[in-house]
N, CA, C and O of each residue as an XYZ file, in Angstrom:
412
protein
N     112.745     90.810     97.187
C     112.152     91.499     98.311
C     113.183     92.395     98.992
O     112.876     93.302     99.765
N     114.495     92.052     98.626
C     115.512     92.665     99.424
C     115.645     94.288     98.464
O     115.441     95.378     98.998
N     115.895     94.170     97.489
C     115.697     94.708     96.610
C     114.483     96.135     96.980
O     114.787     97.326     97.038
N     113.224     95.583     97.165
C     112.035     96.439     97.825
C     112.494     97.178     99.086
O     112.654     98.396     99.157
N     112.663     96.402     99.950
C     113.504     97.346    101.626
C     114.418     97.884    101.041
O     113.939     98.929    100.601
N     115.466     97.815    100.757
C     116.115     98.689    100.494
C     115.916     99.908     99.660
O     116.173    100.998    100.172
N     115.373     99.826     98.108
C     115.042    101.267     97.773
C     113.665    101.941     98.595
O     113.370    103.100     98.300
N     112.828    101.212     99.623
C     112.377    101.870    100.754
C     113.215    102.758    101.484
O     113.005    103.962    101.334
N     114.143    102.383    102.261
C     114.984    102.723    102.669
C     115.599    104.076    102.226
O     115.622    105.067    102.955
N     116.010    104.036    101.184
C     116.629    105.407    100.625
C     116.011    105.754    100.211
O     116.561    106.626     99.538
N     114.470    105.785     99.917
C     113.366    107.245     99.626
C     113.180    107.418    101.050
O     112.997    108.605    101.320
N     113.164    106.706    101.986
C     112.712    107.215    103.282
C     113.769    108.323    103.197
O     113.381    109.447    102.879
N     115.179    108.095    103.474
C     116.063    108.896    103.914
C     116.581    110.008    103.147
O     117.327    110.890    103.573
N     116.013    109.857    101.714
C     116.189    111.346    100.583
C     115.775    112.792    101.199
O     116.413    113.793    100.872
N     114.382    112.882    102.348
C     114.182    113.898    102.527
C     114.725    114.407    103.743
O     114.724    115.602    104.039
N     115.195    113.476    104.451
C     116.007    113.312    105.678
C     117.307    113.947    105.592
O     117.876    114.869    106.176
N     117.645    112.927    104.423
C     119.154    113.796    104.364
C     119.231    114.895    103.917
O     120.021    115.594    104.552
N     118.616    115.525    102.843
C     118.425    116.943    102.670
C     117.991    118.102    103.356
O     118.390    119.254    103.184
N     116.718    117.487    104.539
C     116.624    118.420    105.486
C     117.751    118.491    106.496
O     117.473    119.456    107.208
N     119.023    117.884    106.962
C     119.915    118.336    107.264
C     120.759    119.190    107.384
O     121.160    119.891    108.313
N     121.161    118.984    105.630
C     121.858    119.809    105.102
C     121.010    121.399    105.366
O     121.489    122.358    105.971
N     119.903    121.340    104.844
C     118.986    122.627    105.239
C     118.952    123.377    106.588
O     118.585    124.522    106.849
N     119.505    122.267    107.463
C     119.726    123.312    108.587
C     120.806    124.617    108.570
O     120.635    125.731    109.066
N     121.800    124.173    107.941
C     122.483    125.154    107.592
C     122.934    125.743    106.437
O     124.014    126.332    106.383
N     121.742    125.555    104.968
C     121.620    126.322    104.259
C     119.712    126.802    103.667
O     119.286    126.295    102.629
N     119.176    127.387    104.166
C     117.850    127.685    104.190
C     117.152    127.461    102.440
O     115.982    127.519    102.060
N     118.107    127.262    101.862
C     117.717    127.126    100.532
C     117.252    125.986     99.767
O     116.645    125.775     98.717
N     118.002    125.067    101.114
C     117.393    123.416    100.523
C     116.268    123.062    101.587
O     116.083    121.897    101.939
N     115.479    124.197    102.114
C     114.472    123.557    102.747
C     113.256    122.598    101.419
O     112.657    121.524    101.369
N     113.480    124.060    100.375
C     112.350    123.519     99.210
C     113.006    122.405     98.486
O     112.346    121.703     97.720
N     113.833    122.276     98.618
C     114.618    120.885     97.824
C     113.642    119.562     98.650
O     112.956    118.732     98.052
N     113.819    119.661    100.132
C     113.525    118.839    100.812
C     111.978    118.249    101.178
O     111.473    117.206    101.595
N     111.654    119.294    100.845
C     109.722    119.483    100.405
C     109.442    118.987     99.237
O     108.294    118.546     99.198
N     110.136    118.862     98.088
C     109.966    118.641     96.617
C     110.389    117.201     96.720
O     109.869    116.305     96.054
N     111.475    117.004     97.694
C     111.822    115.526     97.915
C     110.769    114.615     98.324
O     110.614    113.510     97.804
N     110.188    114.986     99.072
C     108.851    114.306     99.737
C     108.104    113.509     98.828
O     107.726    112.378     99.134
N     107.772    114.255     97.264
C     106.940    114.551     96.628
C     107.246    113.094     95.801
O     106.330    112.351     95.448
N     108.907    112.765     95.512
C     109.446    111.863     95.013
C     109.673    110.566     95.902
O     109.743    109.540     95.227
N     109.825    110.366     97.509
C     109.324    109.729     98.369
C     108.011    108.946     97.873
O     107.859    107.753     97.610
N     107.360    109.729     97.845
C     105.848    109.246     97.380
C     106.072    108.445     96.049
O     106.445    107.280     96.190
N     105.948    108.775     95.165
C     106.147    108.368     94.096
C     107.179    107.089     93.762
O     106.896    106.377     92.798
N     108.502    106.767     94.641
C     109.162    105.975     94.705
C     107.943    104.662     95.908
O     107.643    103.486     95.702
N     107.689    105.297     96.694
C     106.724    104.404     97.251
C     105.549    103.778     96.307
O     105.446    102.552     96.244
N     104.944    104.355     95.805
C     103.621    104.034     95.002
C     104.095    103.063     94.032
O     103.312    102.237     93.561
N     105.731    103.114     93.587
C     105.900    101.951     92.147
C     106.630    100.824     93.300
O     106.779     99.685     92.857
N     107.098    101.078     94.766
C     107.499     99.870     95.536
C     106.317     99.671     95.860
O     106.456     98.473     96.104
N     104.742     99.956     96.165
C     103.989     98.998     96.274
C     103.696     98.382     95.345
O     103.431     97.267     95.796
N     103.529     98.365     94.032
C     102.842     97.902     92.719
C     103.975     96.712     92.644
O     103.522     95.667     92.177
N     105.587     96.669     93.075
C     105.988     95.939     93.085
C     105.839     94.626     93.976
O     105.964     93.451     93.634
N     105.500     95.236     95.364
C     105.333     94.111     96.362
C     103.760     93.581     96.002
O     103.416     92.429     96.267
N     102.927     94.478     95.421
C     101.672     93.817     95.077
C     101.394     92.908     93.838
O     100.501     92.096     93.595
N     102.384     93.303     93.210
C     102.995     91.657     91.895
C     103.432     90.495     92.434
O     103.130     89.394     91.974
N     104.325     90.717     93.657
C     105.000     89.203     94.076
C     103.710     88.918     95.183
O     103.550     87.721     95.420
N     102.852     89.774     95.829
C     102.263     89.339     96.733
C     100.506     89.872     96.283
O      99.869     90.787     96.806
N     100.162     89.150     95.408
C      98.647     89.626     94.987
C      97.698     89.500     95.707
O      96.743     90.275     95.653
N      97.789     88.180     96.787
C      96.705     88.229     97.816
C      96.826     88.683     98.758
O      95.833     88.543     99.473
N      98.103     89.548     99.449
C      98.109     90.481    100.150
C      96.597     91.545    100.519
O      96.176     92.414     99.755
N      96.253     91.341    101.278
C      94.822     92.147    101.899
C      95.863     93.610    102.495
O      95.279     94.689    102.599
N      97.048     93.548    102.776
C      97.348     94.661    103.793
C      97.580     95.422    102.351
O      96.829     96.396    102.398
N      98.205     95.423    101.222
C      98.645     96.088    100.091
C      97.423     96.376     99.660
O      97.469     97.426     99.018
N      96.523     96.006     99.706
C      95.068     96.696     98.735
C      94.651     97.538    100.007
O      93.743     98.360     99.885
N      95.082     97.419    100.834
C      94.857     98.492    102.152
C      95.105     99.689    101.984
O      94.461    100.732    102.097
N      96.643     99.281    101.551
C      97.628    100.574    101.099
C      97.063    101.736    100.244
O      96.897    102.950    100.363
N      96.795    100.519     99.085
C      95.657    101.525     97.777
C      94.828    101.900     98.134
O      94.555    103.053     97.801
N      94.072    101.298     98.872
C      92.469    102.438     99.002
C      92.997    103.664     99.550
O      92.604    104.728     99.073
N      94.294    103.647    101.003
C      94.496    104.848    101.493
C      95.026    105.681    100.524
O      94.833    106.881    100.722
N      95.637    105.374     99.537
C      96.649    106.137     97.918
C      95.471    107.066     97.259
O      95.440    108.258     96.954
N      94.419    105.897     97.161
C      93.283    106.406     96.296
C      92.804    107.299     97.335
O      93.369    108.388     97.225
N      92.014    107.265     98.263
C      91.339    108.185     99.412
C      91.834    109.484     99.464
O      91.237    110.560     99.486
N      93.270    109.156     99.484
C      93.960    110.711     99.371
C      94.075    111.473     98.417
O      94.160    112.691     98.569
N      94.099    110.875     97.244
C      94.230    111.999     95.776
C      92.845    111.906     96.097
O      92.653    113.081     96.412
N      91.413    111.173     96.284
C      90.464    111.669     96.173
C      89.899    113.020     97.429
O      89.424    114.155     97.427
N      90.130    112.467     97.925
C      89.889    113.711     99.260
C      90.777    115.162     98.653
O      90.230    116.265     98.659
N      92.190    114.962     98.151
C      92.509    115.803     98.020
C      91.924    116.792     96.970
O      92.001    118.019     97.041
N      91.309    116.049     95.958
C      90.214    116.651     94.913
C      89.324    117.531     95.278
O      89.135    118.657     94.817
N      88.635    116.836     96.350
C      87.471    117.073     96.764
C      87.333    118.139     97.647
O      86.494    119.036     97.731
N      88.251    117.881     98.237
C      88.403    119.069     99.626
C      89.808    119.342    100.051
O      90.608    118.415    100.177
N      90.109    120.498    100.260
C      91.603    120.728     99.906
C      91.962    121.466    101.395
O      92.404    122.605    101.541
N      91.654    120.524    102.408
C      92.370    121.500    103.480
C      93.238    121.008    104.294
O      94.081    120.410    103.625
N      93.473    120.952    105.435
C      94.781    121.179    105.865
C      94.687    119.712    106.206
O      95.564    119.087    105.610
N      94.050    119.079    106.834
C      94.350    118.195    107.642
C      94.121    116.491    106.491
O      94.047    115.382    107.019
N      94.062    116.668    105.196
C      94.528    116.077    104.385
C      95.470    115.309    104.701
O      95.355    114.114    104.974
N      96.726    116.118    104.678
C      97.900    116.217    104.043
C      98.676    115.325    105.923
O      99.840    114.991    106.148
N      97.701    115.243    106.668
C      98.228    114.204    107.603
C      98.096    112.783    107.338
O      98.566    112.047    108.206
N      97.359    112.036    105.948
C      97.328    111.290    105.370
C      98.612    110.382    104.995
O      99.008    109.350    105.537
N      99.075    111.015    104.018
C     100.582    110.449    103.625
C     101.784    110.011    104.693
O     102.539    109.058    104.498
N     101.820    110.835    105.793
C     103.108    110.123    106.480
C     102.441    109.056    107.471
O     103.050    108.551    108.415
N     101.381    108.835    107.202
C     100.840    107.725    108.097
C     100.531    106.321    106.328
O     100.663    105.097    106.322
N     100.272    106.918    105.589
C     100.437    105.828    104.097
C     102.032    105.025    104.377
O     102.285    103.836    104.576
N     103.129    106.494    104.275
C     104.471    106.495    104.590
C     104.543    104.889    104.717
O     104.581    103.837    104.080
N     104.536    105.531    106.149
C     104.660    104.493    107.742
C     104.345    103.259    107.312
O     105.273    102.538    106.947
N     102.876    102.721    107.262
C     102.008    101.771    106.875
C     102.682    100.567    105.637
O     102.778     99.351    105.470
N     103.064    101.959    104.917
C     104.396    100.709    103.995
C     105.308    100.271    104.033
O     105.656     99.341    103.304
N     106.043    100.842    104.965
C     107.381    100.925    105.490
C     107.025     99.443    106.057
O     107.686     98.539    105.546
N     106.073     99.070    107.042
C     105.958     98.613    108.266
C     105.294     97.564    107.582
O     105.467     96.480    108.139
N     104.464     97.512    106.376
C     104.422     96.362    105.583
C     105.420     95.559    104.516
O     105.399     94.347    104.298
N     106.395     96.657    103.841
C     107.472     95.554    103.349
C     108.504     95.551    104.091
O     109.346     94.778    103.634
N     108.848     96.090    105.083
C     110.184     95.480    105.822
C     109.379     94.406    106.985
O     110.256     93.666    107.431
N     107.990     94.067    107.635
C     107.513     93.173    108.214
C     107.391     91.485    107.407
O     107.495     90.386    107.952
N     107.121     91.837    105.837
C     106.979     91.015    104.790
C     105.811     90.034    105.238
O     106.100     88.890    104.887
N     104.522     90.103    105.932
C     103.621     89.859    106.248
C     102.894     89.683    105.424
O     102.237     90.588    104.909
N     102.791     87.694    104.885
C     102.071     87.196    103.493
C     100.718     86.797    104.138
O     100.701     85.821    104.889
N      99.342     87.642    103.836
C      97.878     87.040    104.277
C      97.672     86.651    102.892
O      96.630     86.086    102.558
């Protein structure tokens, strides 16, 4: 589980730390946007992990429907206010494996 928070941890802070650096070189703004993209993706295989050690977890199948909702919405309808989805998924996981809250 320690293992899980922590590579949480450093996808949280991949796009963080790059948008830094972007303050004073305008070129890694898109680095830091593309980072996001891998955020996600590092999240989606740390839930599949916490949802192996924790299968009856109700808050992790939470997680998924919001995962699923969003590539589906995003299918479906492609506008702006989508994309306020994910940093609230983000959050939601963050706040479920560093809480470690077994239902």
């Amino acid at each position: 589980m320690k293992a899980i928070k922590n590579l949480n941890i450093i996808a949280l802070g991949i796009p963080l730390f790059i948008s830094l650096f972007a303050l004073f070189e305008n070129g890694l703004f898109l680095l830091a946007l593309l980072s996001t993209m891998i955020t996600g993706a590092i999240q989606i295989l740390l839930a599949i992990k916490y949802w192996q050690e924790h299968p009856k977890n109700v808050l992790i199948k939470i997680y998924f429907l919001g995962v699923t909702l969003f590539f589906l919405l995003l299918y479906l309808y492609s506008t702006f206010w989508i994309w306020c989805l994910p940093p609230f998924l983000c959050i939601y996981l963050s706040i479920l494996i560093h809480t470690n809250e077994i239902k």
